[in-house]
KOLFI-393759 format. One record per residue (C-alpha): x, y, z; residue in one letter; residue number from 1. Coordinates in steps of 0.001 Angstrom, whole numbers, plus 500000, padded with zeros to 6 digits. Example, Ala and Ser with C-alpha at 12.3 -4.5 7.8 and 13.67 -1.06 7.14 Angstrom:
// KOLFI-393759
<<512300, 495500, 507800>, 'A', 1>
<<513670, 498940, 507140>, 'S', 2>
//
This chain:
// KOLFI-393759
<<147490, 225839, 492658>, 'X', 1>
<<145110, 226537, 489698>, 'X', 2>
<<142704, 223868, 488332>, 'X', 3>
<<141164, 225366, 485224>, 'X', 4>
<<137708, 223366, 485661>, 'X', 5>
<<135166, 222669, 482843>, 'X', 6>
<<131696, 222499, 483923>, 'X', 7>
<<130317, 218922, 483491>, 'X', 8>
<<134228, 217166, 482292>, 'X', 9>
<<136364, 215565, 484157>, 'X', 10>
<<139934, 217230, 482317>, 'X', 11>
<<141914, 220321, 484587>, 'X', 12>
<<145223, 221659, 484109>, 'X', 13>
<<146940, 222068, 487327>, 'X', 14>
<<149704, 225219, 487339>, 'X', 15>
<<151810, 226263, 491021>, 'X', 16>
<<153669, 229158, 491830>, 'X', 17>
<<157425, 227564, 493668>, 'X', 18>
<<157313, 231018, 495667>, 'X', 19>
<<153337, 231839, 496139>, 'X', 20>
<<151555, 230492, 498702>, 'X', 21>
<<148964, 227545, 497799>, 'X', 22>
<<145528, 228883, 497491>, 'X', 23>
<<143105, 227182, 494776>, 'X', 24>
<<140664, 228517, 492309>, 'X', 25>
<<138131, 226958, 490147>, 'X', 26>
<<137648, 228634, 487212>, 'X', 27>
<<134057, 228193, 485308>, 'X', 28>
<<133072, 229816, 481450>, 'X', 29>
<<129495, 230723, 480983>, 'X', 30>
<<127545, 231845, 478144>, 'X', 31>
<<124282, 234356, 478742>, 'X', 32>
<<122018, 231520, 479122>, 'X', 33>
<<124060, 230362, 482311>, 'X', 34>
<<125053, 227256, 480298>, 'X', 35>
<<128821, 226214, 480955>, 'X', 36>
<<130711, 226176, 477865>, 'X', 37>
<<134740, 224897, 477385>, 'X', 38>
<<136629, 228093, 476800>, 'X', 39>
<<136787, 231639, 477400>, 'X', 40>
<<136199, 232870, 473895>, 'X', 41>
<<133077, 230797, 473891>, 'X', 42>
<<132074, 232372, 476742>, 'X', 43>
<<129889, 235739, 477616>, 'X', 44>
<<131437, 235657, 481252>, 'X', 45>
<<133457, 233759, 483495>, 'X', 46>
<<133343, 232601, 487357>, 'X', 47>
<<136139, 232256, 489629>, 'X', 48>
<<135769, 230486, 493028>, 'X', 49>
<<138523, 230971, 495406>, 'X', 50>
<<139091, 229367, 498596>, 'X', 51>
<<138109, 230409, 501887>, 'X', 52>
<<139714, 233123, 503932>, 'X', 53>
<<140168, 231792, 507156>, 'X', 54>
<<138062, 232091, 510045>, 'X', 55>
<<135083, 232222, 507242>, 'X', 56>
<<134523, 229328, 505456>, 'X', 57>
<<132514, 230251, 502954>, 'X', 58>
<<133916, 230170, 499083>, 'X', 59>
<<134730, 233545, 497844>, 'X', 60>
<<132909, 233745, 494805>, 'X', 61>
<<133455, 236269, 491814>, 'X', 62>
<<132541, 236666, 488578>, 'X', 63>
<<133682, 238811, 485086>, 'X', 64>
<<132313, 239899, 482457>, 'X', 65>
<<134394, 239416, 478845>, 'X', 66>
<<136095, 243263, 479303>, 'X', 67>
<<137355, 242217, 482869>, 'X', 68>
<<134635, 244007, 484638>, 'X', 69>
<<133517, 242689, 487544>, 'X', 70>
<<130091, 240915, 487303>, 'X', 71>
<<129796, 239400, 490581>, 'X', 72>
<<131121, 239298, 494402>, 'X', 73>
<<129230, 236826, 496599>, 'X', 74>
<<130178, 233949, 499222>, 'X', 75>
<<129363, 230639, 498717>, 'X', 76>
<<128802, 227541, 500948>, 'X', 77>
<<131197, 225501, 502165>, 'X', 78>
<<129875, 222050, 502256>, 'X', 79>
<<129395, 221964, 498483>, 'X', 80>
<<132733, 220664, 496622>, 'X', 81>
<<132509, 223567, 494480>, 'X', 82>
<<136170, 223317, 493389>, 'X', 83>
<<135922, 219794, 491507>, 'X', 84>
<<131959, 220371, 490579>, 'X', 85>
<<131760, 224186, 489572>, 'X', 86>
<<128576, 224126, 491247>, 'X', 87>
<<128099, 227031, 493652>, 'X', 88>
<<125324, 227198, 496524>, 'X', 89>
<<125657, 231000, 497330>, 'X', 90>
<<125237, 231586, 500644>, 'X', 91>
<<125700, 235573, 502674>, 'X', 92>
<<125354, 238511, 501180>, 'X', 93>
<<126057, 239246, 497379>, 'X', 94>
<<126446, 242226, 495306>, 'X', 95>
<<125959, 242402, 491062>, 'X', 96>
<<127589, 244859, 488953>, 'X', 97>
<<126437, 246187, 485084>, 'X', 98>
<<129007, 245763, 482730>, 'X', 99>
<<130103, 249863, 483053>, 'X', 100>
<<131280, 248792, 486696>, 'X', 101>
<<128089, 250222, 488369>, 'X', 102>
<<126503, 248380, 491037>, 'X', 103>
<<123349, 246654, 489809>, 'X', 104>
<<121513, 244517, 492848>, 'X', 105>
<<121992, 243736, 496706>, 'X', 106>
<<121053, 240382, 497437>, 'X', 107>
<<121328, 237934, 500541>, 'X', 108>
<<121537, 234543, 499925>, 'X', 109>
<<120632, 231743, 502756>, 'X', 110>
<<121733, 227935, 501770>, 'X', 111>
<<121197, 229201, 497900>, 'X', 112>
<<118104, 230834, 498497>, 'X', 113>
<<117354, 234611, 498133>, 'X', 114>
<<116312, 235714, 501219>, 'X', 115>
<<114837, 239086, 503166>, 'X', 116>
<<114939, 241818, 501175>, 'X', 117>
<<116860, 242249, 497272>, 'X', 118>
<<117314, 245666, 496329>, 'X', 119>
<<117786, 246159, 492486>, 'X', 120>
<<119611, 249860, 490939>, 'X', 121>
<<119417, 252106, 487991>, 'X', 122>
<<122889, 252400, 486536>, 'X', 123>
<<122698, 256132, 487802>, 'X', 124>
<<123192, 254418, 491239>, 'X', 125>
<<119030, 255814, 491795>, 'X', 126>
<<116752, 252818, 493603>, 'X', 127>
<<114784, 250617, 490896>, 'X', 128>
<<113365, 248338, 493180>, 'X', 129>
<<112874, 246021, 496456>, 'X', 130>
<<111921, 242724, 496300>, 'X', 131>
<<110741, 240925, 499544>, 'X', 132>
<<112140, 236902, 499666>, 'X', 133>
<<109839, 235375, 502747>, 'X', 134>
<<111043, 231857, 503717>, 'X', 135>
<<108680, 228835, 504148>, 'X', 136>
<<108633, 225589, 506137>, 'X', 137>
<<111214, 224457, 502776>, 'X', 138>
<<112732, 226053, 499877>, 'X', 139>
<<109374, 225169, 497874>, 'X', 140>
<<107277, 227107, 499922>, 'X', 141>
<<109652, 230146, 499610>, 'X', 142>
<<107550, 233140, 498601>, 'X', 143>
<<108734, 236521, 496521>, 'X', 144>
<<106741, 239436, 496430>, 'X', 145>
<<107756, 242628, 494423>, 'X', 146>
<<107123, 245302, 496505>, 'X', 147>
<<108451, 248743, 495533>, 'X', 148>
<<109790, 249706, 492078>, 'X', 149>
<<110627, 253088, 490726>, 'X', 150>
<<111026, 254792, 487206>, 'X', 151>
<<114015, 256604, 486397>, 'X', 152>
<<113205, 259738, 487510>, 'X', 153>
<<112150, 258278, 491125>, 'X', 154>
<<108873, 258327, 490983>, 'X', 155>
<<107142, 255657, 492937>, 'X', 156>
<<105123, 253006, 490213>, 'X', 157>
<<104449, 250238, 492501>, 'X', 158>
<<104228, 250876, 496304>, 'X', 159>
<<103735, 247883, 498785>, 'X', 160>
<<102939, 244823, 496130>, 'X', 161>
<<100796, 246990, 493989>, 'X', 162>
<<101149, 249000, 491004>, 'X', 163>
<<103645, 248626, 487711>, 'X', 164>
<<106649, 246806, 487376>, 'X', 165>
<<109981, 247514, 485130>, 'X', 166>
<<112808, 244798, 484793>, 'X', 167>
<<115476, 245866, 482684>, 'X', 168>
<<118601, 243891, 480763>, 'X', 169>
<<121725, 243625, 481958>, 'X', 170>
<<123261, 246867, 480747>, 'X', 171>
<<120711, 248611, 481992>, 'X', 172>
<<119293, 250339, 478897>, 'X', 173>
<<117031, 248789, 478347>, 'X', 174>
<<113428, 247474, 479593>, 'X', 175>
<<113138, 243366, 479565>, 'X', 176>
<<109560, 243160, 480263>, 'X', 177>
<<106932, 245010, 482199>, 'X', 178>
<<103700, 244767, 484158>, 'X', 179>
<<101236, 245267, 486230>, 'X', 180>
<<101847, 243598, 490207>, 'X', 181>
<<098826, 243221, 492394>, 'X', 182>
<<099378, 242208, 496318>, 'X', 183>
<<103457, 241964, 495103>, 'X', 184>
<<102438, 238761, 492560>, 'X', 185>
<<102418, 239725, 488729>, 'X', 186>
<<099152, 239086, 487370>, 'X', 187>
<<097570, 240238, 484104>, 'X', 188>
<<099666, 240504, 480727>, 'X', 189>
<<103151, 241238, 481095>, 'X', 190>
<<104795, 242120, 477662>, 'X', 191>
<<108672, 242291, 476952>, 'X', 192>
<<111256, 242526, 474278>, 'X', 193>
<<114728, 241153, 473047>, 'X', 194>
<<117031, 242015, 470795>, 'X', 195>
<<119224, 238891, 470614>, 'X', 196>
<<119368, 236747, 468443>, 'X', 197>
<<116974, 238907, 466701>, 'X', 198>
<<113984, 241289, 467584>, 'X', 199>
<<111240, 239207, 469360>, 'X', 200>
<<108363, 240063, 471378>, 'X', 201>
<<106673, 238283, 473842>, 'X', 202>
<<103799, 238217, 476232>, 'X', 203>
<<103088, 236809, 479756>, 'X', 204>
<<099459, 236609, 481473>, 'X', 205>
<<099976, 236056, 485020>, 'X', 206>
<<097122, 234942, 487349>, 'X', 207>
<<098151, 235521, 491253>, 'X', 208>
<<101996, 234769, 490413>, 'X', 209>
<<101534, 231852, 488119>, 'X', 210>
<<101714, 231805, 484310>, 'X', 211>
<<098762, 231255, 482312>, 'X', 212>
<<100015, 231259, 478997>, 'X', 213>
<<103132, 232735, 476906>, 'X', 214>
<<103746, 233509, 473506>, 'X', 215>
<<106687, 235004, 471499>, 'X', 216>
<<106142, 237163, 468019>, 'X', 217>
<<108563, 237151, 465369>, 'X', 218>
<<109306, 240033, 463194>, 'X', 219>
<<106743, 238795, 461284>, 'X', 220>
<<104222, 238928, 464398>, 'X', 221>
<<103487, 235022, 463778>, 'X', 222>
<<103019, 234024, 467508>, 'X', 223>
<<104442, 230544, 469110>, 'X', 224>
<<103246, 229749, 472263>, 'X', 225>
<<106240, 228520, 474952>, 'X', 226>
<<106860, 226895, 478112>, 'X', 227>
<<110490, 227473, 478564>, 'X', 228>
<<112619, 230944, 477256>, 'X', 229>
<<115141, 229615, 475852>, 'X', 230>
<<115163, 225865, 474572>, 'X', 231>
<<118445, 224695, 472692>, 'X', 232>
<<118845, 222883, 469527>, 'X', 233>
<<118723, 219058, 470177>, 'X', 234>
<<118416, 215710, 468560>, 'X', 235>
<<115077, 213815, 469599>, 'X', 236>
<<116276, 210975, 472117>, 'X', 237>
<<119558, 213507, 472406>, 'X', 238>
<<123112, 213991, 471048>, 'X', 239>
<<124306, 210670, 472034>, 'X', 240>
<<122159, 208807, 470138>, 'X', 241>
<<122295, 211127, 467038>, 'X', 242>
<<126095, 210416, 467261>, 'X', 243>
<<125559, 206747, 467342>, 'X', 244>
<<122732, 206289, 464932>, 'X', 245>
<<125292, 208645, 462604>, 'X', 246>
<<127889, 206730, 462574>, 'X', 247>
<<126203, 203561, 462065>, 'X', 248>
<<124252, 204948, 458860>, 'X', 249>
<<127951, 205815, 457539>, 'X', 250>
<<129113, 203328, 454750>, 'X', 251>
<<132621, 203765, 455228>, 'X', 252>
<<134404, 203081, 451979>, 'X', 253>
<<137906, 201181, 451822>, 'X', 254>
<<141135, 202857, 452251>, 'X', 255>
<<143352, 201970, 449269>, 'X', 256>
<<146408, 202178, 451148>, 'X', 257>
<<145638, 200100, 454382>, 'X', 258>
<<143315, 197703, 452508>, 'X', 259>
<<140721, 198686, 454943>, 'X', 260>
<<137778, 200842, 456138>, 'X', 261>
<<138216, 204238, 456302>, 'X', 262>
<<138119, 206417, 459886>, 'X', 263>
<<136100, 209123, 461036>, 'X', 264>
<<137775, 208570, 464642>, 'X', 265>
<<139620, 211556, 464407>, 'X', 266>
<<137600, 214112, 462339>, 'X', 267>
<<134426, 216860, 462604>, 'X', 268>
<<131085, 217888, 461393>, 'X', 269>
<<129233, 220585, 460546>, 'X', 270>
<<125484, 221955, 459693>, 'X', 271>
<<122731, 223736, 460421>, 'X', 272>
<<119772, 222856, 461796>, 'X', 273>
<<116768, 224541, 460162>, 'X', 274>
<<113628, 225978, 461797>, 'X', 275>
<<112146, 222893, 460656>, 'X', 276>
<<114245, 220401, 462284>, 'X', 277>
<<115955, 219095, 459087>, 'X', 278>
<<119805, 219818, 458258>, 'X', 279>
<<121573, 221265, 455956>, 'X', 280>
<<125018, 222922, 454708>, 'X', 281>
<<127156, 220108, 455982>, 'X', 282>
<<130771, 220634, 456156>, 'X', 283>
<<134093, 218839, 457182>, 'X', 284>
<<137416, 221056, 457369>, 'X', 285>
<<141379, 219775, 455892>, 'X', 286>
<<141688, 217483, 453592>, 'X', 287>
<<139168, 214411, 453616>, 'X', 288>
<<139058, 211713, 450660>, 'X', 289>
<<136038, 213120, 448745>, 'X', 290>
<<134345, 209161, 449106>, 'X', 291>
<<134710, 209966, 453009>, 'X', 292>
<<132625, 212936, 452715>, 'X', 293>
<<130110, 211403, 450671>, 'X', 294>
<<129553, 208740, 452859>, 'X', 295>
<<129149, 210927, 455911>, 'X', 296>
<<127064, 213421, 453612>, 'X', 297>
<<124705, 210816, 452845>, 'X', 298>
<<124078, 209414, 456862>, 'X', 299>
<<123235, 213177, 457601>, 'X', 300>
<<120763, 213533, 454895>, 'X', 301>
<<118905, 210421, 456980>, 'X', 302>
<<119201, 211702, 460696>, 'X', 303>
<<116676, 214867, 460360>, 'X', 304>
<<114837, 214142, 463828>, 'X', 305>
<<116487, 217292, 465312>, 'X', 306>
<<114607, 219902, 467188>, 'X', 307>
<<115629, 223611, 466326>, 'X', 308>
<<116746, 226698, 469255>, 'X', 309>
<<113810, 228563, 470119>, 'X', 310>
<<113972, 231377, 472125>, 'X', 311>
<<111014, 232824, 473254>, 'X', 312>
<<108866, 230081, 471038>, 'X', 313>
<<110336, 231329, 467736>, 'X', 314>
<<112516, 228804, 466142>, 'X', 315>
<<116055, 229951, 464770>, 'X', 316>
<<118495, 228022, 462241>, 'X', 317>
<<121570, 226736, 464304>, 'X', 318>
<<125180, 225857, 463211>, 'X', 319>
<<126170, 222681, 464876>, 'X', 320>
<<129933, 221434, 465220>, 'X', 321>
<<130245, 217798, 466295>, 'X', 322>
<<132793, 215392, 466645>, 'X', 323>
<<132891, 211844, 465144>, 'X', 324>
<<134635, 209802, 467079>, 'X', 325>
<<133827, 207472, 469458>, 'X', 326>
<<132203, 208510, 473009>, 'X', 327>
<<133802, 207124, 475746>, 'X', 328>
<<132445, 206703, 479284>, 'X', 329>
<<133251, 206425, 482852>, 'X', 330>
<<131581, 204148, 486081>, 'X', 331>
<<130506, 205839, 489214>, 'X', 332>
<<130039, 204030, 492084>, 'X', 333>
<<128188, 205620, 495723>, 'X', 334>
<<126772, 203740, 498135>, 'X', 335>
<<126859, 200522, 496497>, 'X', 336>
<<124741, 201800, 493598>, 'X', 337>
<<126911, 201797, 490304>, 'X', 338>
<<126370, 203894, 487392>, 'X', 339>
<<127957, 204268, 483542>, 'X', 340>
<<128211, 207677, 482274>, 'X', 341>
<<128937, 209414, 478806>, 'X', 342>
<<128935, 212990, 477510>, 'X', 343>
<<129792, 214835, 474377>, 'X', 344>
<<131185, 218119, 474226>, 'X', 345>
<<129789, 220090, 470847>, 'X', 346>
<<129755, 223356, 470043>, 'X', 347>
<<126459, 225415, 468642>, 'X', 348>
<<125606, 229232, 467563>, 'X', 349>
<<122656, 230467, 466595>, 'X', 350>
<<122473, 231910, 463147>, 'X', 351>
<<120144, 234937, 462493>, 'X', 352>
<<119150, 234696, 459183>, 'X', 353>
//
């Protein structure tokens, strides 16, 4: 049996084989950002998780990139219902691939924890680094210490926690961010660079491990200071609420043929959100009465409370497709505690200009 799962929903499609023997796999679409999104060509790679091969009971855990490549080949633990959550806890030893097929990191996993030692590769197959994982009396006490790291021509730049430090994207090609390590913590300013969405640059100063303060540059070398890398594009108290304020600001007008109100049950939006939070360039696809679109036209000119992507700090214009209808939700109950859940599936892209 195959359940096609989707991250955070509830749907799967369930296919069998009359002659094949019954073995199940989850299967789980990512973007770059490690967000789950709903289908492949959404996604930027895929995980599969297969069921244990008897005596070991671990989840065998693998992962592709978009060309088929593999990505991924790791175990993952048991105890976690990893086929009906898409939620792995890796757990044994793992091993991560570039997208040319060459082997890109060693890594040993305990309860979902790196642990011991992680040894990172050039795509040349030449040693880039080792980085130490040290367990602590819990997880939060776990400590990680980069330790050895190499350019490409092997020469040693950091040697037992102290030196220079090179983390590179994953192709390969080229260098992420870089630094200076001291006792195997970064400390001082760490600078890096992206190229997607667009060309940003960004610092880091480091003070025994822990970040002082960040900043990204646009192309313009404005700086905006940051907490988190990536932040997506969001409505102030959330997409829920924008969904319900929305339709609720819509002045449906009467349907000539029924006698009464229009619906938006069935139907789509689109627009951007701009750098400045507000929207614009609203859209709704087929055929839809041109007092319809008005109406909905005019409820998104008054629901501008959005927050844009920023990546890095800088802010980009995103392209937001929602649907109108209404969200329905589902009770949970555990333990005697009882809960009321809803969600909302939309999709979003970053534009770069």
């Amino acid at each position: 049996m195959i359940k096609y799962l989707l991250f955070f929903t509830l749907f799967n499609i369930a296919l069998s084989g009359a002659s094949a023997a019954p073995v199940d796999t989850a299967v789980v679409f990512f973007n770059n950002s490690g967000v789950a999104v709903r289908t492949l060509d959404s996604a930027d790679f895929y995980m599969l998780i297969l069921s244990p091969t008897p005596p070991d009971d671990h989840y065998n855990i693998q992962e592709f990139y978009r060309n088929g490549k593999v990505k991924l080949i790791g175990k993952g633990a048991s105890r976690e219902n990893s086929m009906r959550t898409g939620i792995v806890i890796f757990d044994g030893d793992c091993t991560t691939y570039y997208p040319d097929g060459n082997k890109s990191a060693l890594i040993h996993y305990k309860d979902g924890y790196k642990a011991d030692q992680e040894f990172l590769y050039y795509p040349n197959g030449k040693t880039l680094g080792v980085i130490k994982h040290v367990p602590g009396s819990s997880y939060i006490y776990d400590k990680m210490f980069y330790w050895d790291c190499y350019d490409e021509t092997g020469n040693v730049i950091c040697k037992e926690g102290n030196g220079r430090w090179i983390a590179y994207d994953d192709s390969g090609s080229r260098i992420m961010y870089q630094g200076p390590i001291k006792d195997g913590l970064m400390d001082g300013t760490w600078t890096g660079k992206i190229f997607t969405p667009d060309t940003i640059n960004y610092t880091f100063l480091f003070k025994n491990g822990l970040v002082k303060s960040s900043a990204g540059y646009d192309k313009a070398g404005k700086a905006y200071p940051f907490n988190n890398e990536f932040e997506r594009a969001t409505y102030r108290s959330g997409p829920l609420v924008f969904l319900e304020r929305l339709r609720s600001r819509i002045k449906l007008p009467k349907d000539t043929a029924t006698g009464g109100k229009m619906s938006i049950d069935t139907m789509h939006i689109s627009f951007v959100v701009e750098r400045d939070g507000k929207l614009s360039q609203f859209e709704m696809n087929g055929n839809v009465d041109p007092q319809l679109k008005e109406a909905v036209f005019a409820a998104l000119e008054k629901s501008n409370e959005w927050i844009p992507s920023k990546v890095y700090g800088v802010p980009f214009r995103t392209r937001i497709i929602l649907p109108l209808g209404v969200v329905s939700g589902w009770n949970t109950k555990y333990k005697g505690w009882e809960s009321y859940h809803k969600e909302i599936w939309y999709n979003e892209k970053i534009i770069n200009n």
